[in-house]
Structure formats: structure tokens, C-alpha cells
N, C-alpha and C positions, 0 to 999 in steps of 0.2 A: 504494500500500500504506500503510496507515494505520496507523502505531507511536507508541505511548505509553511512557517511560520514566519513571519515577519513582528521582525520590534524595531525602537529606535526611533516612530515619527513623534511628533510633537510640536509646541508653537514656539516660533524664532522670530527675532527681530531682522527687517532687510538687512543683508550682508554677511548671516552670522551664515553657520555651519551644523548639519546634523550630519550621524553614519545611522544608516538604516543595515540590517542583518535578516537574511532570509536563514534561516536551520534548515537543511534537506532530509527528510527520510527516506527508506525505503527504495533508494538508487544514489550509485556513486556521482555527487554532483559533477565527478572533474568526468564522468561520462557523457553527462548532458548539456543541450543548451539549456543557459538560463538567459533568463531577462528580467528587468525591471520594467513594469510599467506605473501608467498614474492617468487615472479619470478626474479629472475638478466636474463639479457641480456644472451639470445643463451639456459637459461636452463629451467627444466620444473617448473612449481610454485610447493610447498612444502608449508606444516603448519608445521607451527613453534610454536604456541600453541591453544589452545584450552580450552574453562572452559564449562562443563556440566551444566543442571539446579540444579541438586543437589551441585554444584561447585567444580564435580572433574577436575582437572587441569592438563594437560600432555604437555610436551616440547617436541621439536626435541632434538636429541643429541647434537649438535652442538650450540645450544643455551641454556644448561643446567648450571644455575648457575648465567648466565649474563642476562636472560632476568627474566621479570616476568611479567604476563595477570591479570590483576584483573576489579571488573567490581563495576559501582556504579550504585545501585539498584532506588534509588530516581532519580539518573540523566538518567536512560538508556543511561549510555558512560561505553563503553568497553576501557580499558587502556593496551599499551601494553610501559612497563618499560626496556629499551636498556641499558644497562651499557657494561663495558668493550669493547664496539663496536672496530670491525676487518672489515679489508677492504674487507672480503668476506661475511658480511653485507649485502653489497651495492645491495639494491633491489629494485623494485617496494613492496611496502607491502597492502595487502588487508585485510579488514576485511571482514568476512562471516559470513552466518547465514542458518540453513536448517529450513523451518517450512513446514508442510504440505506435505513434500519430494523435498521443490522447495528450490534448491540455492540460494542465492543471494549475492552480490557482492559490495561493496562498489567500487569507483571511481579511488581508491589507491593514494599512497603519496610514495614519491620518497625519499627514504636513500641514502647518499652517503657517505660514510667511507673514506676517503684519507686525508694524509699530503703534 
């Protein structure tokens, strides 16, 4: 059974910095692709990054430079690294995972960007 947990979100002031942490079960994360994504209120979800098993790495535009996904292989935890947080941030954030061609979806954790 393959379970994603995500912690880490929370409310920041513009410019600060959170780490969001996905826990993988039930399959070797450094086997799979992961990804972050994030739905804000009223729009559709979007990834925002993604790391291959071979570990190629690709960003949104919008998050190019401020974020960074990295993954620890001993811990199966997916990390996703937020710097320069903007109040259009402000999302629900999921981790994912495809195996077998089946989705899966962690529980998501709540960003919130505002001063």
C-alpha cells in the first residue's frame, strides 16, 4: 500500500522560507517519480516540481530559483525547499507519486504567504 504524508506547511511572512517533507511508504521512493504539486483556492492544481528515478529535476516557471525538491534515499522523505515565498504561494501543496500507472496523492499541507 503506497502512502504519502506530507508536513511542514504553515503561515509565512512574504520573503521568508518553509521545507515541506513528503514520508513515502510502501515503495522505494528513489524508485519512483515524485512530485510536488499545489491547488490555491478557485484554480486548477499545477506541479510545481518533480524529481525522476534517475533524478532529473524540473520546476514550474514560476517557482524557478526559489524552490528546490530533493529526496533522501535512506529516509524515503521527499523534500520540497520554499525560499523567497510570494503570496501567490499560498496553496494547498500535495505530494505525488505514479507507480504501476496508479496516482497517488498524499493528504496535502496548507501554505499560507501573507503579512
Amino acid at each position: 500500500q503506497v502512502q504519502l504524508v506530507e508536513s511542514g506547511g504553515g503561515l509565512v511572512q512574504p520573503g521568508g522560507s518553509l521545507r515541506l517533507s513528503c514520508v513515502v511508504s510502501g515503495i522505494g521512493s528513489r524508485f519512483a517519480l515524485m512530485g510536488w504539486y499545489r491547488q490555491a483556492p478557485g484554480k486548477q492544481r499545477e506541479r510545481v516540481a518533480h524529481i525522476t528515478k534517475g533524478g532529473y529535476i524540473n520546476y514550474v516557471d514560476s517557482v524557478k530559483g526559489r524552490f528546490t525538491i530533493s529526496r533522501d534515499n535512506d529516509k524515503d522523505i521527499i523534500y520540497l525547499q520554499m525560499n523567497s515565498l510570494k503570496p501567490e504561494d499560498t496553496a494547498v501543496y500535495y505530494c505525488h507519486t505514479e507507480v504501476g500507472g496508479e496516482n497517488y496523492w498524499g493528504q496535502g499541507t496548507q501554505v499560507a504567504v501573507s503579512s
